[in-house]
C-alpha positions as CSV (number, residue, x, y, z in Angstrom):
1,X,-5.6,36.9,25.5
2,X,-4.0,36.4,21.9
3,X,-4.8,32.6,20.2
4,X,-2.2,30.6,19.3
5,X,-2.8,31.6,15.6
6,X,-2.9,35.2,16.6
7,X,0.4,35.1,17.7
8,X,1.8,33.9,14.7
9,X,4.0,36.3,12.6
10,X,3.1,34.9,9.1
11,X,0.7,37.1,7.1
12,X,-1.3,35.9,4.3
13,X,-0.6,36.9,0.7
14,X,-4.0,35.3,-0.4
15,X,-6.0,34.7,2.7
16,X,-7.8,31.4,2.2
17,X,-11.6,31.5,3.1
18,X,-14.0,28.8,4.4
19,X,-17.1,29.2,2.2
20,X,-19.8,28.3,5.4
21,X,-18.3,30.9,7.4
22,X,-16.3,33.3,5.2
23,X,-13.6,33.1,8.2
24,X,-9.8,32.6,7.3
25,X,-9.1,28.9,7.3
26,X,-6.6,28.4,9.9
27,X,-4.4,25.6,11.0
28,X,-7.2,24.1,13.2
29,X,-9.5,23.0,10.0
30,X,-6.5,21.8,8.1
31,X,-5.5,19.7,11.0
32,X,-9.6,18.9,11.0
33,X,-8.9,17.6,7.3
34,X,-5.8,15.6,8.8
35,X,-8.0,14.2,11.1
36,X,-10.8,13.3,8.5
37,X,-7.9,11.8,6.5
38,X,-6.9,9.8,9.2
39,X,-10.1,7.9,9.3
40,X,-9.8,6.8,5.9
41,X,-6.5,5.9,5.8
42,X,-6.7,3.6,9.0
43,X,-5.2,3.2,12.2
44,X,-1.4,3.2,10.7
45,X,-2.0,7.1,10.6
46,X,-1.8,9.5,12.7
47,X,-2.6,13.5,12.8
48,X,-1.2,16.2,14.3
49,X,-1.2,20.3,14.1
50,X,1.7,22.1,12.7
51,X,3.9,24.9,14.4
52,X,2.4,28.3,14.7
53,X,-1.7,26.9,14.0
54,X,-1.0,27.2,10.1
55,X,-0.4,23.2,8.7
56,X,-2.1,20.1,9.0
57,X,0.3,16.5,9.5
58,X,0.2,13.0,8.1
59,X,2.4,10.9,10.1
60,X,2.8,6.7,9.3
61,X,6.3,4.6,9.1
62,X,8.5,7.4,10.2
63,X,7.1,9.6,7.2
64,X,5.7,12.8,7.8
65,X,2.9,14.7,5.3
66,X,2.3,18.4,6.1
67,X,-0.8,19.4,4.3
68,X,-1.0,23.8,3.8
69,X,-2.1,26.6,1.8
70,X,0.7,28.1,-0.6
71,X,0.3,32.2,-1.4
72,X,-1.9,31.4,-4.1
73,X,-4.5,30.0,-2.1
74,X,-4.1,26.6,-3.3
75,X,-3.8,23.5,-1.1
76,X,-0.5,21.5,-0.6
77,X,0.6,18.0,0.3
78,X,4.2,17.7,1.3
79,X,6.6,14.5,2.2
80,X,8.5,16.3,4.5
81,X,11.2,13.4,4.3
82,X,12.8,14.1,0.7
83,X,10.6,17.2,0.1
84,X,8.6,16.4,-2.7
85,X,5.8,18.7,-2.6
86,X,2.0,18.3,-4.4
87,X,-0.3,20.7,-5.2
88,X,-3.8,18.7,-5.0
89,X,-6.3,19.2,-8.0
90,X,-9.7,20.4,-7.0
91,X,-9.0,21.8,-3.8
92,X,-7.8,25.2,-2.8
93,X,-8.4,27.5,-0.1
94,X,-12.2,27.5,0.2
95,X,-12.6,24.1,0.1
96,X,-13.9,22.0,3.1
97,X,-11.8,20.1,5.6
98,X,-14.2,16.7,3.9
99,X,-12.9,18.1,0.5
100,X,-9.4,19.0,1.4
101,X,-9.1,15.4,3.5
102,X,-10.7,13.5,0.4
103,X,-7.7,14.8,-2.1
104,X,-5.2,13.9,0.5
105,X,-6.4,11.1,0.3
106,X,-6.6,10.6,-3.5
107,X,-3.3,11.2,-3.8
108,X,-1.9,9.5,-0.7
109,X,-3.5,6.2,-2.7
110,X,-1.4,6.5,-5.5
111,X,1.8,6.5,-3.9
112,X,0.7,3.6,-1.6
C-alpha cells in the first residue's frame, strides 16, 4: 500500500535531506516543526498538514502560514492571505524540525 506522500505527483528538483537520517524530509517533519512552533507561539496557534504530505501550516485569527521547501532546497514561510512569501535565514532543507520551527518563529515575532 502506497503512503500518502507516495502518492503525490510532485517530484523534487533539490530533494531536501534530514541530516540524522539522510531520508527526504517530507511533509510530516515540516508539519513536526509546525507543531514545535505551535508550542512557542501559544495556544492562539494552531498546526495542521498541508495537501499531498508536502507543507507545514500556521493557522491564528483567520490567517494562514504554510511553511515548505522551494526547488532550491531552502525553507519557506508563506501568509497565504495576501501571499507575501519569506525565505527564512539559516534554515534550509537539512535543518531540523527544532531548527526550522525556531526561524518560524523568529520571524513570526517580528510581524507580531
Amino acid at each position: 500500500m502506497r503512503s500518502h506522500a507516495d502518492a503525490s505527483t510532485y517530484e523534487w528538483t533539490h530533494p531536501p535531506y534530514d541530516d540524522e537520517d539522510s531520508a527526504p524530509i517530507l511533509g510530516d517533519q515540516l508539519f513536526t516543526a509546525a507543531r514545535k512552533a505551535v508550542l512557542r507561539l501559544g495556544d492562539q496557534w494552531d498546526a495542521a498538514a498541508g495537501p499531498g504530505g508536502r507543507t507545514g501550516h500556521l493557522r491564528t485569527n483567520h490567517t494562514v502560514f504554510t511553511i515548505g521547501v522551494c526547488e532550491a532546497g531552502d525553507i519557506y514561510l508563506r501568509n497565504d492571505n495576501n501571499g507575501d512569501v519569506r525565505h527564512l535565514p539559516h534554515v534550509d532543507a537539512n535543518s531540523s524540525p527544532d531548527g526550522i520551527a525556531d526561524a518560524v518563529c523568529d520571524h513570526i515575532a517580528d510581524l507580531y
